[in-house]
VOGU-3710 file (C-alpha; in Angstrom, 3 decimals, decimal comma):
1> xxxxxxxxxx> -1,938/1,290/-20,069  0,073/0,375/-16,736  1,713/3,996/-16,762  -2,022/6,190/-16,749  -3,429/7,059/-13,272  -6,464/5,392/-11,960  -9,097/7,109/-9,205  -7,046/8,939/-6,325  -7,282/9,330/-2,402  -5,766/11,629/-0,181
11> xxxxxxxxxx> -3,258/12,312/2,183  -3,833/14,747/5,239  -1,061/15,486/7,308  -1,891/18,045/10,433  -1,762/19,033/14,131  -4,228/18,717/16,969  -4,730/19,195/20,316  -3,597/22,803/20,586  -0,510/21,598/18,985  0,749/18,151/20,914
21> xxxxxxxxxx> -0,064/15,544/18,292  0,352/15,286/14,979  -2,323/13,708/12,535  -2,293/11,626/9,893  -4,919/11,092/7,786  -5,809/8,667/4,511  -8,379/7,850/2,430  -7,880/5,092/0,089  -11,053/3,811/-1,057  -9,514/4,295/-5,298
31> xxxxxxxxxx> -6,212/3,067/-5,108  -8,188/-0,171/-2,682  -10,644/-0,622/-5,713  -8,051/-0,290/-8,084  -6,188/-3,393/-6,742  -9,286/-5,268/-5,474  -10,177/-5,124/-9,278  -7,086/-5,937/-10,963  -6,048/-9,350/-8,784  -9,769/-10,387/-8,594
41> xxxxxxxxxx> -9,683/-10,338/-4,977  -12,617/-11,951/-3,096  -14,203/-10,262/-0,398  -11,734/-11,064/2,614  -8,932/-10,509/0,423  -10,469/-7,059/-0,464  -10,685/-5,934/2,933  -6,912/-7,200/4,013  -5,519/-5,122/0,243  -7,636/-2,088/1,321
51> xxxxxxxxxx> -6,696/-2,227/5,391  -3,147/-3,023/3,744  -2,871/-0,062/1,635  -4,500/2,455/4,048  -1,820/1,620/6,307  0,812/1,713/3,921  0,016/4,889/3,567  -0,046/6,237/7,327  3,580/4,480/7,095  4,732/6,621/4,104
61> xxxxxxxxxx> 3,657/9,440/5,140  6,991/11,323/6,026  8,529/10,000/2,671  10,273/12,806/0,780  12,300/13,415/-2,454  13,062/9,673/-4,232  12,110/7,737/-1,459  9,903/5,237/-1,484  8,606/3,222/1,220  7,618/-0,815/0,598
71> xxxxxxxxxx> 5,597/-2,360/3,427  5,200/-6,285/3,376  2,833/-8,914/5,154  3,463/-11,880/5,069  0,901/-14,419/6,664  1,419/-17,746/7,723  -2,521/-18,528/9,071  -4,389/-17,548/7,274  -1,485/-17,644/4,155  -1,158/-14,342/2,430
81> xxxxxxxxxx> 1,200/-12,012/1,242  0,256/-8,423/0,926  2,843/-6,074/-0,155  2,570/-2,226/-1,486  4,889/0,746/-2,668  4,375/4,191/-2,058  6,279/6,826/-3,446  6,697/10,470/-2,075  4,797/11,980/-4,710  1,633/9,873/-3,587
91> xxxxxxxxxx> 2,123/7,078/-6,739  1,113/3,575/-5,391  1,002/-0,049/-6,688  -0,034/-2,976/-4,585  -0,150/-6,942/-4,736  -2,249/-9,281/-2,845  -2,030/-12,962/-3,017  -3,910/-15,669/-3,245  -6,936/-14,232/-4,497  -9,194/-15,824/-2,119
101> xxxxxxxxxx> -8,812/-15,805/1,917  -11,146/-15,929/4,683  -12,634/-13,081/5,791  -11,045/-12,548/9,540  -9,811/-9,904/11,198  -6,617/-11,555/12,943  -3,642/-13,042/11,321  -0,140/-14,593/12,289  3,002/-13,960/10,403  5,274/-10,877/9,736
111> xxxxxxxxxx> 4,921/-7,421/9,094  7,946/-4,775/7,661  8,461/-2,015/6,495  11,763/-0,269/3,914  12,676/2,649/3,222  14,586/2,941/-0,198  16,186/5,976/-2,234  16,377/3,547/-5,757  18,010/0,169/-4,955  19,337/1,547/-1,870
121> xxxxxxxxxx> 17,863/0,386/1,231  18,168/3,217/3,990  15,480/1,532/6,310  13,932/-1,330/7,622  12,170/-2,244/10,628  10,187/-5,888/11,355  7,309/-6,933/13,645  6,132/-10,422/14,575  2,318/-10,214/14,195  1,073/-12,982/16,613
131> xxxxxxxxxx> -3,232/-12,801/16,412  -3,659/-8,955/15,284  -5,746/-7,336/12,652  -3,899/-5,093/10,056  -4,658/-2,513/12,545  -3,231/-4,310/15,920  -0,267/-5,172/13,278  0,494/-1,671/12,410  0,222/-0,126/16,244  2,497/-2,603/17,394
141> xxxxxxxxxx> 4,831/-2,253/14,160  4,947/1,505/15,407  5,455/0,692/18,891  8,217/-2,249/18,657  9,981/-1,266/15,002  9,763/3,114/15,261  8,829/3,518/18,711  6,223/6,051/18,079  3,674/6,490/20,998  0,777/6,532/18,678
151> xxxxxxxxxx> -2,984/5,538/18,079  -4,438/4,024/14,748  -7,551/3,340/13,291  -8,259/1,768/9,923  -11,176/0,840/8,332  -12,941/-0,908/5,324  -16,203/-1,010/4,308  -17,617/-3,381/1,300  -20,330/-3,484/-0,567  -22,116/-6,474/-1,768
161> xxxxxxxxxx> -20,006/-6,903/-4,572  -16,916/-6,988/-2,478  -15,330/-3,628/-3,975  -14,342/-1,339/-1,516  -16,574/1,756/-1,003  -14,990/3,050/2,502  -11,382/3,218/3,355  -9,755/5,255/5,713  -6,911/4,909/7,971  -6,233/7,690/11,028
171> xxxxxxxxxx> -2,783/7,729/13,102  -2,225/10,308/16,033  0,976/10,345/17,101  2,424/11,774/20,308  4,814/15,150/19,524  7,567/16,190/22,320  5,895/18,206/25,406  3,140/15,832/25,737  3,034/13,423/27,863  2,224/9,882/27,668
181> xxxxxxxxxx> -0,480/10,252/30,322  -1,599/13,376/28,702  -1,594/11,881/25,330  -4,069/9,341/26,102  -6,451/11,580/28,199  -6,764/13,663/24,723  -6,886/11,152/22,152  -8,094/7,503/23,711  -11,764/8,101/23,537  -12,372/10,405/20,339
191> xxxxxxxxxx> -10,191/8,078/18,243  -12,322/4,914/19,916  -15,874/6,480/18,288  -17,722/5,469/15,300  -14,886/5,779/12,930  -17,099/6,893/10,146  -17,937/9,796/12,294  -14,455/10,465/13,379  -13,157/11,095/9,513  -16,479/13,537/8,539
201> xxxxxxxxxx> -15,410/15,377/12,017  -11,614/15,482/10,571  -12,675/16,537/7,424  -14,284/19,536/8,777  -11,463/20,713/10,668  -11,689/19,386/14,241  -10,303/16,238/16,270  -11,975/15,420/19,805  -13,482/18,678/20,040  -10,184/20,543/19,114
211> xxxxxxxxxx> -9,437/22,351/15,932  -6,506/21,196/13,518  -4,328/22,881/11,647  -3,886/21,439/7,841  0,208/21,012/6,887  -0,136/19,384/3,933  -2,500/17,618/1,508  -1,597/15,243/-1,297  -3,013/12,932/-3,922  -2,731/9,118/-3,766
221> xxxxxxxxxx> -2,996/7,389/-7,082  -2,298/3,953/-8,156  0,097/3,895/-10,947  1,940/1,017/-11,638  6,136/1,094/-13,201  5,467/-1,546/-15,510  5,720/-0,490/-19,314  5,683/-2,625/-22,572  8,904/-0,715/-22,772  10,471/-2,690/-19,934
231> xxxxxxxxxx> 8,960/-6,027/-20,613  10,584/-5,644/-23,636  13,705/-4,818/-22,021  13,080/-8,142/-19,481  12,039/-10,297/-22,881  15,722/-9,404/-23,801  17,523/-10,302/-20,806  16,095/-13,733/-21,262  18,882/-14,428/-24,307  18,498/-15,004/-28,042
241> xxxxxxxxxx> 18,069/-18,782/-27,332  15,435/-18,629/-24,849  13,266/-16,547/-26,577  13,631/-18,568/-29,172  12,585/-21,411/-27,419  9,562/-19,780/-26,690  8,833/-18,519/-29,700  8,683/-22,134/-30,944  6,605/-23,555/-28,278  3,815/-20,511/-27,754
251> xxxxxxxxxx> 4,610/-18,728/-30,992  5,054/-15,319/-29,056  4,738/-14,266/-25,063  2,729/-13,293/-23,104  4,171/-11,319/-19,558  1,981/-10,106/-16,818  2,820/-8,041/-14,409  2,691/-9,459/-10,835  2,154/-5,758/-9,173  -0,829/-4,696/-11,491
261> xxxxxxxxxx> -1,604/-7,736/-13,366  -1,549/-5,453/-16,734  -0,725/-8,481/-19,666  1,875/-7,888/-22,196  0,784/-9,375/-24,815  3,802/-9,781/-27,879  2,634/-11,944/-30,850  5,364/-14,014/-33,727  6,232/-10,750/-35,503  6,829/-8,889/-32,276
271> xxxxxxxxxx> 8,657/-11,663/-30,981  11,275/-11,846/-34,027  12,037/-8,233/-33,707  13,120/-8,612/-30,096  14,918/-11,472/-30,709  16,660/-9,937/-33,821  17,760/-7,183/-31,451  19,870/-9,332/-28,921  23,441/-10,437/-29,677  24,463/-13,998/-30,585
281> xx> 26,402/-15,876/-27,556  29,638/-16,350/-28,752
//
């Protein structure tokens, strides 16, 4: 079940301002209700995984090939830990713990970002959040870690239920030949308007009264790795007497997976069969 794709976003990548910035543009609001749903999230939890996600996804945005990018939050007040993988072909999974936190916009802890190709690390930059939102964290991530002259805006509506029915995430980046001064006569005040507004503006083709020329579009789904196939191949790695051991205290196993929360469930019979299948420690 962990392997078939769940409702999708998008990924707009473009240039604006006759040419001088580059845009990136997300909408989440699936992949948010996807993991709002499947860790139980209450509602300021919701709105840190979907603000977390959108801007996971600004981050990833210049992934390419086998890469995959894995940003991580971790919160000391309000405690939290938010962490999310994106792949370059727009696959997602995200985890957000505990399930309950209060619903505020700042936070103090850590935020980072790697780039991997595998288990190889090829990236990794780190940002001391001290009183930000996951907005605040992300432009000064950008500013301290990648030193991108940039401007961000994320945002994440709820309904009553909690579930996520808006998110959206903008970053305009600076691009050599404009400068800084420039940069923030163009984009300052059209990024600062109703946000809502800002997006349905994109959408039709125009940023801050300037056109925008479309590079690229792509799907974001979230998808999980997990498989029964590789709990069984964890189960395994756990050694004939271990299992066994379990199998004679729960009479099977039960393994959940701490990105998706998908249960694996594996009764007595299933159990044996695994079991029969490792070696004897000799």
């Amino acid at each position: 079940m962990a392997e078939m794709a769940f409702p999708s976003g998008r990924m707009v990548v473009a240039l604006g301002m006759g040419g001088k910035v580059r845009i990136l543009a997300v909408e989440a609001t699936g992949p948010a209700a996807e993991a709002v749903s499947r860790h139980g999230l209450d509602r300021g939890a919701a709105r840190r995984v979907s603000e977390g996600i959108t801007a996971s996804c600004l981050l990833a945005a210049h992934v390419k090939g086998d890469e995959r990018l894995t940003v991580d939050v971790q919160s000391k007040s309000p405690p939290f830990g938010f962490s999310c993988d994106v792949n370059a072909d727009g696959t997602l999974r995200a985890r957000f713990g505990p399930a309950d936190v209060r619903d505020q916009a700042e936070f103090f802890g850590v935020i980072s970002a790697m780039k991997s190709v595998g288990s190889q690390q090829v990236y990794r930059g780190v940002a001391e959040v001290d009183g930000q939102s996951i907005e605040g964290a992300l432009q000064l991530f950008l500013q301290q870690s990648q030193q991108v002259d940039s401007r961000v805006r994320l945002l994440a509506d709820l309904d009553d239920d909690g579930v996520p029915k808006f998110a959206a995430g903008l970053l305009v980046e600076r691009l050599p030949g404009c400068d800084a001064e420039e940069f923030a006569e163009l984009v300052d005040l059209p990024i600062r308007e109703d946000f809502r507004g800002v997006m349905t503006t994109f959408a039709l083709g125009a940023l801050g009264g300037a056109p925008v020329e479309v590079l690229g579009l792509s799907d974001l789904v979230f998808r999980c790795t997990c498989s029964r196939l590789r709990v069984t191949h964890t189960l395994r790695s756990l050694g004939r007497e271990e299992l066994t051991s379990i199998l004679a205290d729960q009479d099977g196993a039960e393994v959940k997976c701490h990105f998706c929360n998908e249960a694996y469930r594996f009764d007595a019979d299933a159990l044996r069969a695994i079991i029969a299948t490792v070696p004897a420690q000799g």
